[in-house]
VOPAMI-90155 format. One record per residue (C-alpha): residue in three letters; x, y, z. Coordinates in steps of 0.5 Angstrom, whole numbers. Example, Ala and Ser with C-alpha at 12.3 -4.5 7.8 and 13.67 -1.06 7.14 Angstrom:
# VOPAMI-90155
   code      xx      yy      zz
    ALA      25      -9      16
    SER      27      -2      14
# end
This chain:
# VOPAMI-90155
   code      xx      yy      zz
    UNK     164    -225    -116
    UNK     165    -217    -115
    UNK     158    -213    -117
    UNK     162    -210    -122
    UNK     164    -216    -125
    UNK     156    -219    -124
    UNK     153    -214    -128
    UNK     158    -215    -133
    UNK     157    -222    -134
    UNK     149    -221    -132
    UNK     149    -216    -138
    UNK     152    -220    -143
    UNK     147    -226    -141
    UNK     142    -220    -142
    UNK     145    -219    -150
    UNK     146    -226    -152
    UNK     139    -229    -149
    UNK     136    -225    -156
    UNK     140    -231    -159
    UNK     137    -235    -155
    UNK     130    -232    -156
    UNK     127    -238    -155
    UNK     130    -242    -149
    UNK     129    -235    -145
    UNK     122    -235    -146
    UNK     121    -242    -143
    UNK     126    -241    -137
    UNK     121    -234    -135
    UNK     116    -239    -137
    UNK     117    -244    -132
    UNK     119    -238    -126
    UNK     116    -239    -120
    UNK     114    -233    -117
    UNK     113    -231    -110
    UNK     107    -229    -107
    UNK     103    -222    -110
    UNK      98    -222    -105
    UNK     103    -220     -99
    UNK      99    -218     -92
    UNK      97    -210     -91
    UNK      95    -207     -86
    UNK      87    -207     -84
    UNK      83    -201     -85
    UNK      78    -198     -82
    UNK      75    -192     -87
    UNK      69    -187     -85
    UNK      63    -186     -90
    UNK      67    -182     -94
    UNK      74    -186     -95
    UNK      78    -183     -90
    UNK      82    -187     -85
    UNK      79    -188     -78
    UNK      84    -193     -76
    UNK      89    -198     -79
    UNK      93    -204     -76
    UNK      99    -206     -77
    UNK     101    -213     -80
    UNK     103    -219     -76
    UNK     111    -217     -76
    UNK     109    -211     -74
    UNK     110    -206     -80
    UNK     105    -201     -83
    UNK     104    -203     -90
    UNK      98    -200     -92
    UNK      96    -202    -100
    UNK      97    -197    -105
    UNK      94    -195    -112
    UNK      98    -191    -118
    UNK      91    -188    -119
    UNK      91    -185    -111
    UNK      97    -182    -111
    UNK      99    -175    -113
    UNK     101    -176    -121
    UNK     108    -172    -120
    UNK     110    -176    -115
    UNK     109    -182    -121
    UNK     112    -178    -126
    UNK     119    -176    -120
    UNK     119    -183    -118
    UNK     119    -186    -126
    UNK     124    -181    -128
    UNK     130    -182    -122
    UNK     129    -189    -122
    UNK     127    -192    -129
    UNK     126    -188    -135
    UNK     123    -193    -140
    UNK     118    -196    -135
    UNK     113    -195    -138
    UNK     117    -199    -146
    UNK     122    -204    -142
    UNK     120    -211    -141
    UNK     123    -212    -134
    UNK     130    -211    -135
    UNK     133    -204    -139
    UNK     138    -206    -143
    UNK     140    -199    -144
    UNK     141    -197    -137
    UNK     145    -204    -134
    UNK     150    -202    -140
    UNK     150    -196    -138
    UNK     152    -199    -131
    UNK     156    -204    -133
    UNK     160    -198    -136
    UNK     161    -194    -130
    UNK     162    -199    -126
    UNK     169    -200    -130
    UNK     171    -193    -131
    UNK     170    -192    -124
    UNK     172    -199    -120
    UNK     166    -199    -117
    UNK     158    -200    -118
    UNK     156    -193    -119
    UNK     148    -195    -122
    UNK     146    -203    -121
    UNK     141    -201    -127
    UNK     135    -204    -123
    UNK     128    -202    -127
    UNK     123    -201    -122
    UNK     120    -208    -124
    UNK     127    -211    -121
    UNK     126    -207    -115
    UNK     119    -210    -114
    UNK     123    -217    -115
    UNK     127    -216    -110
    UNK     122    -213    -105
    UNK     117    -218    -105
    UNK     123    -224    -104
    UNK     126    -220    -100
    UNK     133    -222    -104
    UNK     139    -219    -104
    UNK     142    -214    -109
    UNK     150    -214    -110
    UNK     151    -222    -112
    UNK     151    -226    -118
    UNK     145    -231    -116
    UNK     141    -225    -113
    UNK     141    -220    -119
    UNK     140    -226    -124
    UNK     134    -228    -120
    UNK     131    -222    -120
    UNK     132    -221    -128
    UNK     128    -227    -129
    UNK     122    -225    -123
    UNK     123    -218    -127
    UNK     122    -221    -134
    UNK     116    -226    -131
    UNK     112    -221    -128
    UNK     112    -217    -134
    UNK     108    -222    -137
    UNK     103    -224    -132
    UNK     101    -216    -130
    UNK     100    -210    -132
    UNK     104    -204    -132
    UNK      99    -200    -126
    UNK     100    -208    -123
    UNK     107    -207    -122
    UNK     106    -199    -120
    UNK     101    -201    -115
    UNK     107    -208    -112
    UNK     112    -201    -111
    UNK     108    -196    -108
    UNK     105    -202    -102
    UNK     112    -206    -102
    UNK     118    -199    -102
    UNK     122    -198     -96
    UNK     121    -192     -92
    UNK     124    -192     -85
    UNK     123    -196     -79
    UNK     117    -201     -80
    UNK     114    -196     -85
    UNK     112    -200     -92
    UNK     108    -196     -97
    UNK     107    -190    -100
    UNK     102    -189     -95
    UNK     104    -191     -89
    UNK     110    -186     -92
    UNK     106    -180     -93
    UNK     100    -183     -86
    UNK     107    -182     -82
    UNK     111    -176     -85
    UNK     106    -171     -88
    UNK     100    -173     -84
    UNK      97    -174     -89
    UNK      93    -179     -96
    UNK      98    -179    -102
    UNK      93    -176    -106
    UNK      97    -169    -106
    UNK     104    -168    -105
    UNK     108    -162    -105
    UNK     114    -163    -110
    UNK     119    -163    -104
    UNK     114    -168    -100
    UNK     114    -173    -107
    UNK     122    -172    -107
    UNK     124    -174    -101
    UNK     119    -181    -102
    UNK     123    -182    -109
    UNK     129    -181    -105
    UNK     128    -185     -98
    UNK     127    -192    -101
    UNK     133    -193    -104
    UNK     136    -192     -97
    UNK     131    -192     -93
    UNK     135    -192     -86
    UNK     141    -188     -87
    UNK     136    -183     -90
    UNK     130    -182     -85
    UNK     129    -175     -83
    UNK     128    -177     -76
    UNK     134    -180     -75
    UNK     139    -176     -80
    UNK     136    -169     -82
    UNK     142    -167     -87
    UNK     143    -173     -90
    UNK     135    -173     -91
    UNK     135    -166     -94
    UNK     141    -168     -99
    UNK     138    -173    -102
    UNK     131    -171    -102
    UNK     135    -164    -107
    UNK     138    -170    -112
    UNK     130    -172    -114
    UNK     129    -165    -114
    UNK     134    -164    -119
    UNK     133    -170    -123
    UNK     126    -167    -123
    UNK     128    -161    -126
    UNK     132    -164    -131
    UNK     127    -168    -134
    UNK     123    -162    -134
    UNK     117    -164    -129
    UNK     119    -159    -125
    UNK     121    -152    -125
    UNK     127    -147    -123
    UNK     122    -144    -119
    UNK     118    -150    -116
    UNK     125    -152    -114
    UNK     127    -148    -110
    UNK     121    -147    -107
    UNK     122    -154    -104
    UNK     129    -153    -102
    UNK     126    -148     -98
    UNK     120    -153     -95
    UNK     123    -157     -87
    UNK     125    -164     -88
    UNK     120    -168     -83
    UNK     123    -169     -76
    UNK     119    -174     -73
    UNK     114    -179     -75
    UNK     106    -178     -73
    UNK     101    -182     -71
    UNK      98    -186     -75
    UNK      90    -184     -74
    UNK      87    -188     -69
    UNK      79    -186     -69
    UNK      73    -189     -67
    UNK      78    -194     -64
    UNK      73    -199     -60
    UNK      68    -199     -66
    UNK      75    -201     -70
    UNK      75    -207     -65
    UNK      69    -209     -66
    UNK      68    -208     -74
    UNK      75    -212     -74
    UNK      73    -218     -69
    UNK      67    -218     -73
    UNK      69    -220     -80
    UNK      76    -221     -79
    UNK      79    -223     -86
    UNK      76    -217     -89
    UNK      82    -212     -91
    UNK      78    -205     -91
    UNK      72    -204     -86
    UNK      68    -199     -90
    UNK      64    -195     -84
    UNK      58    -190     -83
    UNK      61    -186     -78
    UNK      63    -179     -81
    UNK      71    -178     -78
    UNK      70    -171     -78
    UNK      65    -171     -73
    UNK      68    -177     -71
    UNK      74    -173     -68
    UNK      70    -167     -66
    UNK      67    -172     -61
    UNK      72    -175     -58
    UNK      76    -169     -56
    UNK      69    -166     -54
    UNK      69    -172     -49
    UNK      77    -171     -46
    UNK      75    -163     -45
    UNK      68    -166     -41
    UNK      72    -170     -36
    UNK      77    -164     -35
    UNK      77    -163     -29
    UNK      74    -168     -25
    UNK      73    -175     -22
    UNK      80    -179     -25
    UNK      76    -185     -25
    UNK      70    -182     -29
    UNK      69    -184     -37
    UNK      65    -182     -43
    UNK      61    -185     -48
    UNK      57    -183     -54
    UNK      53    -184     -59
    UNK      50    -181     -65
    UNK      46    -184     -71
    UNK      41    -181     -77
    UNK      34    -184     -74
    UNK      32    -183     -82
    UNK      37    -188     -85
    UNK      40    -192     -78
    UNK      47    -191     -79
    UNK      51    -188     -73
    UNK      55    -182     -76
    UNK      60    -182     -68
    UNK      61    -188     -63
    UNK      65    -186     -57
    UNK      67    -191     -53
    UNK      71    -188     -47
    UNK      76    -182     -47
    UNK      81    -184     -49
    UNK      83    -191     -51
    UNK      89    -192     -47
    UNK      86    -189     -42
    UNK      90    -192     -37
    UNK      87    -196     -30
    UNK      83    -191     -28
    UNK      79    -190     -33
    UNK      80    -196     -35
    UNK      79    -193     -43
    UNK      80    -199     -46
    UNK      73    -201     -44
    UNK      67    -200     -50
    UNK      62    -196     -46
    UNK      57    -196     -52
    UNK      55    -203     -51
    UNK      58    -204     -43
    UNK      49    -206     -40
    UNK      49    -201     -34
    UNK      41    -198     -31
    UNK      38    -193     -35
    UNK      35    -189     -29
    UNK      29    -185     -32
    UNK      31    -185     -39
    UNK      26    -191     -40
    UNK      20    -187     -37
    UNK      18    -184     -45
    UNK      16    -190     -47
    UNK      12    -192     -41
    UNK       8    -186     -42
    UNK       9    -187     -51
    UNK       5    -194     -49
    UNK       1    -190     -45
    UNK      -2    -186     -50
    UNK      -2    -190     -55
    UNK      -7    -196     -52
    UNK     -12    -189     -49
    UNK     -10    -190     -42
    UNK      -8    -183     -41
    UNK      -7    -176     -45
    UNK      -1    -171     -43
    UNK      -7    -166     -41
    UNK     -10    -172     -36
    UNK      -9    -172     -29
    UNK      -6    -176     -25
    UNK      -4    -177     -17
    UNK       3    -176     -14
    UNK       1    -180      -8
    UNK       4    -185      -3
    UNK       2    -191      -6
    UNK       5    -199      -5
    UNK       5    -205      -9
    UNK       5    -211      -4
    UNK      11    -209      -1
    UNK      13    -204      -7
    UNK      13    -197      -5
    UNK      16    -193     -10
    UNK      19    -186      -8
    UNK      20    -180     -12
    UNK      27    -178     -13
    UNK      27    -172      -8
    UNK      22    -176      -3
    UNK      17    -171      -5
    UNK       9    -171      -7
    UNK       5    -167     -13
    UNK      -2    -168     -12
    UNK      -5    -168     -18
    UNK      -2    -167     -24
    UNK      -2    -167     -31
    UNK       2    -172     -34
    UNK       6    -168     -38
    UNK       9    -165     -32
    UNK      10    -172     -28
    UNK      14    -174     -35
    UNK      18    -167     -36
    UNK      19    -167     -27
    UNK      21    -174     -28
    UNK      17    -177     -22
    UNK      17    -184     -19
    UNK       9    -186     -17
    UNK       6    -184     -24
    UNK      10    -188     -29
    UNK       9    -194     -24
    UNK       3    -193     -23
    UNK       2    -193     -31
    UNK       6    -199     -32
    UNK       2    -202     -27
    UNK      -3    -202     -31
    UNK       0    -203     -38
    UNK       4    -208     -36
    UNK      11    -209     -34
    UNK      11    -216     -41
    UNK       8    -211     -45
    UNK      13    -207     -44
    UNK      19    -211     -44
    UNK      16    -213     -51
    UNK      16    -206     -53
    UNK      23    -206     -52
    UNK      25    -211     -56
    UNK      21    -209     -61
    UNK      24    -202     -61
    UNK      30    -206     -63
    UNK      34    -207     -56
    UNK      36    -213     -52
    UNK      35    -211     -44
    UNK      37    -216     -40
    UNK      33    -217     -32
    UNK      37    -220     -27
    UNK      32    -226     -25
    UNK      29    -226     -32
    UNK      22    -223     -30
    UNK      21    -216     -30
    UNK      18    -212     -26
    UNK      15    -205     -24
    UNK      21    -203     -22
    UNK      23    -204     -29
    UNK      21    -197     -31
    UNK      26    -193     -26
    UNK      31    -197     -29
    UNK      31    -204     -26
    UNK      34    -208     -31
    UNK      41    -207     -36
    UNK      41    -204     -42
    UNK      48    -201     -47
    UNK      49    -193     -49
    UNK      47    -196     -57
    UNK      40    -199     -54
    UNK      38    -194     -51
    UNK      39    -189     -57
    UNK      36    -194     -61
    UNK      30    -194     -56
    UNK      30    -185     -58
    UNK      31    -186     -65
    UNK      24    -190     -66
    UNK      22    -185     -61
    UNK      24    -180     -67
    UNK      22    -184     -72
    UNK      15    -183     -71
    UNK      14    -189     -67
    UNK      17    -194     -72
    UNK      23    -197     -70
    UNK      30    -195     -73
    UNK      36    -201     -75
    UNK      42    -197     -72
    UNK      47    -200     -76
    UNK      55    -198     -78
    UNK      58    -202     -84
    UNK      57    -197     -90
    UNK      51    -199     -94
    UNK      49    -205     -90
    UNK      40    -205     -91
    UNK      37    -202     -86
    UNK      29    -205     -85
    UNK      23    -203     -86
    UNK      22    -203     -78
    UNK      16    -205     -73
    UNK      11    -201     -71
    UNK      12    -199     -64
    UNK       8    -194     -62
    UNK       2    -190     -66
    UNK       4    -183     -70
    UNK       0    -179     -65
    UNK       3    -182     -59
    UNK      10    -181     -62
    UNK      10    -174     -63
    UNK       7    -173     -56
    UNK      12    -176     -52
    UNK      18    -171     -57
    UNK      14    -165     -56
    UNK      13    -167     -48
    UNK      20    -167     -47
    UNK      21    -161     -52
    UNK      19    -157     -47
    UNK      24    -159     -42
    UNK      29    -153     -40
    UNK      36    -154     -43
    UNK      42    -155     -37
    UNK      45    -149     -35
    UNK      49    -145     -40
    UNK      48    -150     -45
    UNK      45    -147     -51
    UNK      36    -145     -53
    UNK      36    -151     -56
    UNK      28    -154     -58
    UNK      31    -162     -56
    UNK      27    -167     -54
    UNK      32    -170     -49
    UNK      31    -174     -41
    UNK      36    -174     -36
    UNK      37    -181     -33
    UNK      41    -183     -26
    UNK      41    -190     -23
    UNK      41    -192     -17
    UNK      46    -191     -12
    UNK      50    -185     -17
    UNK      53    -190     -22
    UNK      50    -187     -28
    UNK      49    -181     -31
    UNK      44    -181     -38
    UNK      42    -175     -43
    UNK      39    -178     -49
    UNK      35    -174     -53
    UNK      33    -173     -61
    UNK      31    -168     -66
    UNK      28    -169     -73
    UNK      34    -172     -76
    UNK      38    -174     -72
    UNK      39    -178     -64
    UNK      45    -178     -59
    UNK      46    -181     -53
    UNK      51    -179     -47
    UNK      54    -183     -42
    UNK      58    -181     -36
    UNK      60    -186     -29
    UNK      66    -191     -28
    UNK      67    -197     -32
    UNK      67    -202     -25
    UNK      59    -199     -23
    UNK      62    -196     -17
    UNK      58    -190     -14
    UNK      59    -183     -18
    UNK      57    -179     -10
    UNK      53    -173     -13
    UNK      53    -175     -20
    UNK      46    -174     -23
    UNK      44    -174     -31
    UNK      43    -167     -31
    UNK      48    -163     -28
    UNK      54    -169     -32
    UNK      51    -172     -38
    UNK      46    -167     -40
    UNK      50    -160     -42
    UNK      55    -165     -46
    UNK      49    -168     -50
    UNK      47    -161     -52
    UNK      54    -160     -54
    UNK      54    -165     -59
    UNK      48    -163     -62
    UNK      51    -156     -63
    UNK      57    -159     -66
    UNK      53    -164     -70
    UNK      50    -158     -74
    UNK      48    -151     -73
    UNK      40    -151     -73
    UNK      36    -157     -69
    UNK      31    -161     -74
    UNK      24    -159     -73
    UNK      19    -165     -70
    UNK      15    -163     -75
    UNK       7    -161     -74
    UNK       3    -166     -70
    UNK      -1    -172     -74
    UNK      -8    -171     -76
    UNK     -10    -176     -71
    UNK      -7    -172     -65
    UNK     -11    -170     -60
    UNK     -10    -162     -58
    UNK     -15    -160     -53
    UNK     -14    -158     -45
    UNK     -17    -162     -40
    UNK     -23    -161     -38
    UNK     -25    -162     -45
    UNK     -22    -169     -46
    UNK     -27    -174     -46
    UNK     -28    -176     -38
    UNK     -25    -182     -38
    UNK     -19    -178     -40
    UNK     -19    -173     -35
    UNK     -17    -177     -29
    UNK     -13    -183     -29
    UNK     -16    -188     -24
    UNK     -13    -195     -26
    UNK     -14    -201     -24
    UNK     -16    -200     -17
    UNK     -18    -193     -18
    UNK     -26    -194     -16
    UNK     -24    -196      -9
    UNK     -18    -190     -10
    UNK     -18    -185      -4
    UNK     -18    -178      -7
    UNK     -12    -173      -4
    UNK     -18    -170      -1
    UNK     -22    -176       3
    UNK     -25    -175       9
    UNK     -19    -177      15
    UNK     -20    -178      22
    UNK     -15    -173      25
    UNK     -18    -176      32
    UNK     -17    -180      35
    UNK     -13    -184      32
    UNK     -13    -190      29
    UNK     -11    -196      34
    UNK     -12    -190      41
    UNK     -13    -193      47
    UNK     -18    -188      51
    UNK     -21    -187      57
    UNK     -30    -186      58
    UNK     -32    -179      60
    UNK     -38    -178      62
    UNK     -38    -171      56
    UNK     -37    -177      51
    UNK     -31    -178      46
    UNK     -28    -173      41
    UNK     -29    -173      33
    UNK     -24    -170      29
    UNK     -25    -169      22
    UNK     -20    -166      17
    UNK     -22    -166       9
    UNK     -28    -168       5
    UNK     -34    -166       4
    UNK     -40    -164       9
    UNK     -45    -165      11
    UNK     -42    -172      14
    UNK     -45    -178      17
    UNK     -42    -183      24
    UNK     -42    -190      24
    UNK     -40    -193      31
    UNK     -39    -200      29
    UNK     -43    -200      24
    UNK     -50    -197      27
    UNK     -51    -189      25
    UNK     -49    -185      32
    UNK     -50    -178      28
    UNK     -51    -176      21
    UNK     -53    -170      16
    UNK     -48    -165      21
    UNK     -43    -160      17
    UNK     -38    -159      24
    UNK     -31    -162      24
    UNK     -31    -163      31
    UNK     -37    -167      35
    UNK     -37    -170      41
    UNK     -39    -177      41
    UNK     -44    -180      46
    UNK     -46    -187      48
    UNK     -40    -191      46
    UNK     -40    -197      51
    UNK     -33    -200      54
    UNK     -28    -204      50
    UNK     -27    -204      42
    UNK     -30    -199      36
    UNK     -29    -198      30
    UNK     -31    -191      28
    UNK     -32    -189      20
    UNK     -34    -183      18
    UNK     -37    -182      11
    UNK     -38    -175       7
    UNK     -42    -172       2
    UNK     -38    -175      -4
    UNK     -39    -183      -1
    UNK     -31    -182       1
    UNK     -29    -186       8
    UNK     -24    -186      14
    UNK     -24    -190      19
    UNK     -22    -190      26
    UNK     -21    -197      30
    UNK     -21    -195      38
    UNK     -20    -198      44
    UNK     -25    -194      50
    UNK     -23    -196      58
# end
């Protein structure tokens, strides 16, 4: 049947079904409809509503869902006027508009309106049907007049603004608006709302990427109708015309993509992820990591993590610099939760313990010394020794020997459990951690480690780190003691910021782990925590990479894009303890340890000559003493009998020792000793 002919006939069936009344209400009655709850796109919001990501459905379109209530109110207004003025007061079918259809398709030989109510069109979009034949357009009448019954006027609205054809694989007003404007439906120019009312009627002739001037007529017939229905103005009219077409799609927004897998992957049937993460500061980040790697090593990639320490949630997560990174980045890996060696960075809560179990003070002094566990001989980073030192200058220099020597005494058991009870899951290869542990021997993510910091920030009580917008954050465990929390942040405070990075006062480490792989800054203030990561993806070595020189001026850059002032620490608790050394109670004064009692001071007496294990020839004038260090007056033992004591010199001559083995010990004023074994001939 020719369509003029079917909507001659279809107008007819519509007219005399009011004499039926009654067996019309039972055939929409009885109308099987179509699924309403088709597929949308998943999407991933910010905390404020804003779309960080969205997916397309399973056959590839962009079909996000739309609501009248979120889309610009003159749109509605242009949309209903130019495609079904008696919306709002028809059943589904407008007699009044297929009549008038029906008449002009005889005086012209050819459908010139087909009639369609909105309701109709929906109909035909969510069975996909067509519109020209009998059978399709009748059944589109009979869906039309039941979904009247079944839903409300808003419900269908919302069926049009998510189902409408816009170009491509794009279905819904805001797909539309996402991939023409750039932009949410919320606000529209008059001419952005014609060329929407205009491009579903014919979505592909009329795409402005594929043809400009057919886009342009289109879009100018809404405008006019607009106007003619008083929406518009002249003055607003003419404004639009003037206003360029769209020549091309945008890309829909793609941020926080790693997060987005993850949140998708951990609640899969969920159609909308609302999250924590702020997306301005979301997208700040992320082209603050592609203008870090400017410039340098192709196969080097980023990662960071900021969170609020007071309420857990975690405001930006980088997982790379760019999701599709390519192969030599290899983007497309999370780099926020990959377990690497956190080099130092685990050092302040080494020396948290410290303070908390009363073992030392940051004024306390302790040795930089070589020193050997066993066969463990731990080595500060540039192979050099300090002496004696306050504590809080091994923690600000990042030495070796004395956080060892403080986990020796803490216990590396204790200190894994402080781990887990910050919140974090480290793994140790074996299983059984060592002292090693505390310079980085054992795995952990980006994400744990600014967990570690937030307890750090958080006055030593641990901190949920969470994503999912209003997800209950704990009360937390109690790590370290208030007093031993807020001297690790003013210890680290007091750390210089990187070269050209700005004064900041950021309580902040620097970490490299073994062999250059990993390149660490993590650092706090009263509110908020952040951690940078930098090496390549595969654990290869970075030559020349250090925590310092790579992560740390970036850190200082996402804190100075956070906000424009840092948080103060606050003052310390009242329990702290603020005196200098000497006015420490004397336990606190000097570490000694374990072993401390039968230590060897820096300046013991030694045996300079002979030296131990010599083999010398008897002479009648005796054997020389050498004696370096230590307190006179000195005493000498030769194989354990007294052979000259009380004397002040450093330089003697011993006589009387007979051929073969000795075993020469000095003792000095203080009680210390040195030895010397011998060989005489």
């Amino acid at each position: 049947m020719k369509p003029a002919r079917a909507l001659f006939a279809l107008t007819l069936l519509l007219w005399g079904g009011a004499l039926l009344r009654d067996g019309i209400d039972d055939w929409i009655a009885a109308t099987d409809l179509p699924p309403l709850l088709a597929e949308t796109s998943v999407e991933v919001r910010d905390r404020n509503g804003n779309l960080l990501r969205a997916y397309t459905v399973a056959d590839g379109l962009w079909r996000l869902g739309a609501r009248p209530d979120a889309v610009d109110p003159r749109y509605v207004e242009m949309l209903i006027a130019y495609e079904d003025r008696r919306f709002c007061s028809h059943s589904g079918v407008d007699p009044i508009a297929m009549g008038r259809a029906v008449l002009q398709a005889v005086r012209n030989g050819r459908v010139v309106s087909g009639g369609s109510t909105l309701t109709m069109q929906v109909a035909r979009l969510m069975e996909d049907g067509t519109t020209g034949r009998w059978a399709g357009k009748l059944r589109q009448v009979r869906v039309a007049l039941a979904l009247e019954r079944r839903l409300t006027k808003p419900e269908i609205l919302s069926l049009y603004l998510t189902h409408a054809p816009y170009g491509g694989n794009l279905e819904g007003i805001r797909a539309a608006t996402l991939s023409w404007f750039g932009k949410e439906p919320g606000r529209l120019t008059p001419a952005q709302a014609a060329l929407l009312v205009a491009l579903p009627q014919s979505p592909e002739t009329r795409r402005p990427d594929v043809s400009r001037e057919v886009a342009d007529m289109a879009r100018s017939r809404v405008l006019q109708r607009a106007q003619a229905a008083g929406i518009l103005s002249a003055g607003d009219v003419a404004a639009a015309v003037t206003e360029p077409v769209p020549v091309a799609r945008r890309a829909f927004p793609a941020l926080a993509a790693h997060m987005a897998d993850r949140v998708r992957d951990d609640r899969p049937d969920a159609g909308v992820h609302s999250l924590t993460l702020d997306g301005d500061l979301q997208q700040v980040l992320e082209n603050l990591a592609t203008q870090s790697l400017r410039g340098k090593q192709e196969r080097l990639s980023i990662a960071m993590v900021v969170a609020d320490h007071k309420t857990g949630e975690i405001l930006a997560s980088v997982g790379s610099q760019g999701y599709h990174g390519g192969d030599l980045r290899q983007g497309f890996v999370d780099m926020t939760r990959a377990p690497r060696s956190p080099g130092s960075t685990l050092k302040p809560l080494v020396y948290g313990l410290s303070f908390d179990l009363g073992l030392v003070h940051p004024e306390t002094l302790i040795l930089d010394a070589p020193v050997n566990f066993g066969s463990y001989a731990p080595q500060n980073f540039d192979g050099r020794f300090r002496g004696e030192i306050r504590v809080a200058d091994a923690l600000r220099e990042s030495l070796n020997i004395p956080v060892v020597l403080l986990t020796e005494e803490i216990g590396p058991a204790r200190l894994m459990g402080a781990l887990r009870a910050a919140g974090t899951s480290p793994t140790v290869a074996g299983g059984t951690a060592g002292l090693a542990v505390s310079l980085g021997g054992l795995g952990m993510t980006l994400e744990e480690l600014v967990t570690l910091y937030a307890m750090l920030g958080n006055k030593g009580q641990s901190v949920d780190l969470h994503w999912r917008l209003g997800a209950a954050s704990g009360d937390g465990k109690r790590v370290l003691n208030r007093a031993a929390a807020w001297q690790v942040g003013h210890v680290l405070a007091q750390l210089a910021p990187p070269p050209g990075a700005a004064d900041l006062r950021l309580s902040y480490k620097t970490g490299t782990s073994y062999g250059h792989r990993d390149a660490w800054a993590i650092g706090y203030d009263g509110r908020h925590v952040a951690g940078v990561w930098i090496g390549r993806p595969d654990g290869t070595p970075v030559p020349g990479a250090f925590g310092g020189e790579l992560a740390a001026p970036v850190l200082f850059d996402v804190f100075q894009r956070l906000k424009p002032t840092l948080d103060p620490l606050g003052p310390p608790p009242p329990e702290t303890l603020l005196v200098p050394t000497a006015r420490l109670p004397h336990p606190l004064q000097k570490f000694r340890g374990r072993a401390g009692v039968f230590a060897r001071a820096l300046d013991a007496v030694e045996v300079t000559f002979p030296p131990d294990g010599a083999e010398i020839e008897r002479s009648a004038g005796g054997v020389t003493l050498k004696l370096r260090n230590g307190r006179a007056p000195f005493a000498v033992l030769a194989n354990g009998v007294p052979v000259m004591t009380n004397f002040h010199r450093r330089e003697v001559t011993l006589s009387g020792l007979g051929r073969g083995a000795s075993v020469l010990t000095v003792i000095d004023a203080n009680g210390q000793s040195a030895r010397s074994r011998i060989w005489l001939d």
